[in-house]
ROBAFI-957217 format. One line per field, with one value per residue (C-alpha): x, y, z; residue in three letters. Coordinates in steps of 0.2 Angstrom, whole numbers, padded with zeros to 4 digits. Layout:
east = X, ...
north = Y, ...
up = Z, ...
resn = ALA, ...
//
This chain:
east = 0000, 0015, 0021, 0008, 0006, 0026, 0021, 0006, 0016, 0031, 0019, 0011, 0026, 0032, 0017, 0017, 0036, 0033, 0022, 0029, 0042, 0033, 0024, 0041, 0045, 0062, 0073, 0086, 0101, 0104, 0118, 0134, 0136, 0123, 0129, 0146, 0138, 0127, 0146, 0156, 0141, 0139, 0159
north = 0000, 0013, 0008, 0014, 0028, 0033, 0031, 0041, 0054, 0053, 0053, 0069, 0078, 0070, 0078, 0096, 0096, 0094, 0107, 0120, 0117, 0118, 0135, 0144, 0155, 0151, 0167, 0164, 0176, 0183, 0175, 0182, 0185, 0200, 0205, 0208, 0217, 0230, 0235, 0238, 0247, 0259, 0263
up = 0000, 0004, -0014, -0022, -0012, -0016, -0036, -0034, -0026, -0038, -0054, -0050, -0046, -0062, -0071, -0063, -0066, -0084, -0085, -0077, -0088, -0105, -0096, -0097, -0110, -0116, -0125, -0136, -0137, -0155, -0166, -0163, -0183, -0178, -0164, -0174, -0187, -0175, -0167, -0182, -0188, -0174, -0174
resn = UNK, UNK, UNK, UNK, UNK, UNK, UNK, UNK, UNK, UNK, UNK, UNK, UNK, UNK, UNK, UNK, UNK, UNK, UNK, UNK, UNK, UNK, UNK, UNK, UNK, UNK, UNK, UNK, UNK, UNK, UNK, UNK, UNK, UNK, UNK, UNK, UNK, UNK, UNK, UNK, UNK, UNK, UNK
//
């Protein structure tokens, strides 16, 4: 009985990990090809 109890547990932290985790908004820095161009640009 205490098994299932610990997969039950395990399961939904499981499943609330996962969402909270396809909730976050992921950023991505620019490519670094850009980033060159903006800075000899401005000189």
């Amino acid at each position: 009985m205490i098994s299932i109890m610990i997969v039950l547990v395990v399961l939904v932290l499981s499943v609330l990990t996962i969402n909270k985790g396809y909730d976050y908004k992921h950023t991505i820095d620019p490519p670094a090809e850009n980033v060159a161009e903006e800075k000899s640009g401005e000189k």
